[in-house]
N, C-alpha and C positions, 0 to 999 in steps of 0.2 A: 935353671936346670933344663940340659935339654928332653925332649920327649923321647922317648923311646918306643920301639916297634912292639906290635904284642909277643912276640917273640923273643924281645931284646933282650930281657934277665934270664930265659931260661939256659938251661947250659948243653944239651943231651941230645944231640941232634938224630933221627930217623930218614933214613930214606923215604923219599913220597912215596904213597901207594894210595890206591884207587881204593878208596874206604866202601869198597862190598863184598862181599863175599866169591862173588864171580867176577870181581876187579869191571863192573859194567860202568860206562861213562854216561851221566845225563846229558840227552840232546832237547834242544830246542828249534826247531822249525817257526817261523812266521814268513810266509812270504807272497807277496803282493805283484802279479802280472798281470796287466791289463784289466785291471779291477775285479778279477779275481781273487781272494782270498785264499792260502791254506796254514793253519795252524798245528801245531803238534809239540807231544814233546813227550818221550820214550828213554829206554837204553836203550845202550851201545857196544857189544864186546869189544874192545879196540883192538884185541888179538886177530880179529879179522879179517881177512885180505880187503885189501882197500876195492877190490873189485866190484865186492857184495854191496858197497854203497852202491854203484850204479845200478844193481841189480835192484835193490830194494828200491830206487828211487822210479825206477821203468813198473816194476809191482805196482805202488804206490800209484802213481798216475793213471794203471789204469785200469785199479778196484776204485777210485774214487773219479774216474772218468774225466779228469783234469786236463788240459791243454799241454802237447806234447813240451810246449817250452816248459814247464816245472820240472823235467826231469835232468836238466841241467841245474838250474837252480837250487831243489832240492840234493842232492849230490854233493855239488861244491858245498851245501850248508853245512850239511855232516862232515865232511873230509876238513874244513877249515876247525871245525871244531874237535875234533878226532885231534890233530896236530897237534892244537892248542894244549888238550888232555896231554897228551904223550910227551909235552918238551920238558912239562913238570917231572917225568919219572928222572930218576937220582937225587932229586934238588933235596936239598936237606930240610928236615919241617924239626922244627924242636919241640922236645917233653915236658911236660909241667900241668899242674895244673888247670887245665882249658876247658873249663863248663862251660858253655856260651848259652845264651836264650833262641830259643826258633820258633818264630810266628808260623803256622798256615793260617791264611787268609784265602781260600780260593772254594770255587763254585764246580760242582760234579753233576753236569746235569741239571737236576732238579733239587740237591742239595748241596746246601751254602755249611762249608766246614770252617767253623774259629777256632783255633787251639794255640795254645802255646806250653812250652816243654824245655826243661834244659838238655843239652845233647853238649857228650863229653868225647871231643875231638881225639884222646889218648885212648880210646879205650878202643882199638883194633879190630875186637871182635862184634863192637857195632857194628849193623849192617843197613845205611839207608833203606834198602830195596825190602827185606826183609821185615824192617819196621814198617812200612808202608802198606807192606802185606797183612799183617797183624793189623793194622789201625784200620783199615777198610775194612774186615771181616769181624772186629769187635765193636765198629761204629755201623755195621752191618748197611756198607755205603752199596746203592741197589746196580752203581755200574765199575766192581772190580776193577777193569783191566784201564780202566780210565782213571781211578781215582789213585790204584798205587803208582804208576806212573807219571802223574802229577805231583803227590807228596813226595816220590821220590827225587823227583826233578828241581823242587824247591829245595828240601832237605841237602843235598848235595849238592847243589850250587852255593847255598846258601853257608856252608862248611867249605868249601873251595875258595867263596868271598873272605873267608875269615881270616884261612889259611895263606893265601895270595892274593892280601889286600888291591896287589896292582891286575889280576886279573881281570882283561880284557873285556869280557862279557857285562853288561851294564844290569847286572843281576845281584839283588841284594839280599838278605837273610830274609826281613820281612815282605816279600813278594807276593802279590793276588798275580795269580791265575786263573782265567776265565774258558774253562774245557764245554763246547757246547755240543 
């Protein structure tokens, strides 16, 4: 018999959409200059003129005081991955179905979060960004703006791996990230 895609039985195809409420894209930043470090990882409206990346990456460099080369770096990181998000919109995703498991495995600081959750791909009015929001302020995580943006950044990557097995990004469901 041959295998089939997860996809492959279902019949009822959807247009892709950016499964949040304000269609935001998780970014990932790591990048390494002259043994320098910067790590990060945020949304993204994609509706946004591609300009504001360069803007945000010149900020960026220099509230964190950074070597002017990261602001090239930084930039291309987001716009390659911006792209990436956006060639998905039309493709068709299909209905059925789709409870998946999602590990968080990652460290906020000075607290270390383990959970795990089913999360149901069909259901629309999910909102990554949203539940990440609620799960910091009921797990009463003591740096907010760090920790939803992290769960959010797992969660939706993690649903994009699911969704587009072949996507590009070497990011899996069960990902530790380490925010310091």
């Amino acid at each position: 018999m041959k295998p089939q895609s997860a996809w492959g039985s279902l019949k009822n195809p959807v247009k892709f959409k950016i499964p949040t409420a304000e269609n935001l894209v998780p970014i990932r930043l790591d990048i390494e200059i002259d043994g320098q470090r910067f790590r990060d990882a945020f949304s993204w409206n994609p509706n946004d003129p591609d300009s504001e990346v360069v803007v945000f990456a010149k900020r960026t460099v220099k509230d964190l005081k950074l070597p002017p080369g990261f602001i090239t770096q930084i930039a291309q990181s987001i716009q390659s991955q911006l792209t990436e998000f956006r060639s998905y919109e039309g493709q068709d995703m299909y209905t059925g179905e789709r409870v998946v498991p999602i590990k968080l495995d990652l460290r906020v600081n000075h607290t270390v979060i383990k959970d795990h959750f089913f999360w149901d791909l069909n259901n629309f009015e999910s909102d990554p960004e949203e539940f990440a929001r609620t799960f910091c302020k009921d797990m009463e995580i003591e740096d907010p703006e760090v920790g939803v943006s992290s769960i959010f950044f797992l969660l939706s990557f993690g649903c994009y791996k699911i969704i587009f097995p072949h996507f590009s990004l070497d990011i899996l469901v069960s990902l530790m990230v380490i925010i310091m």
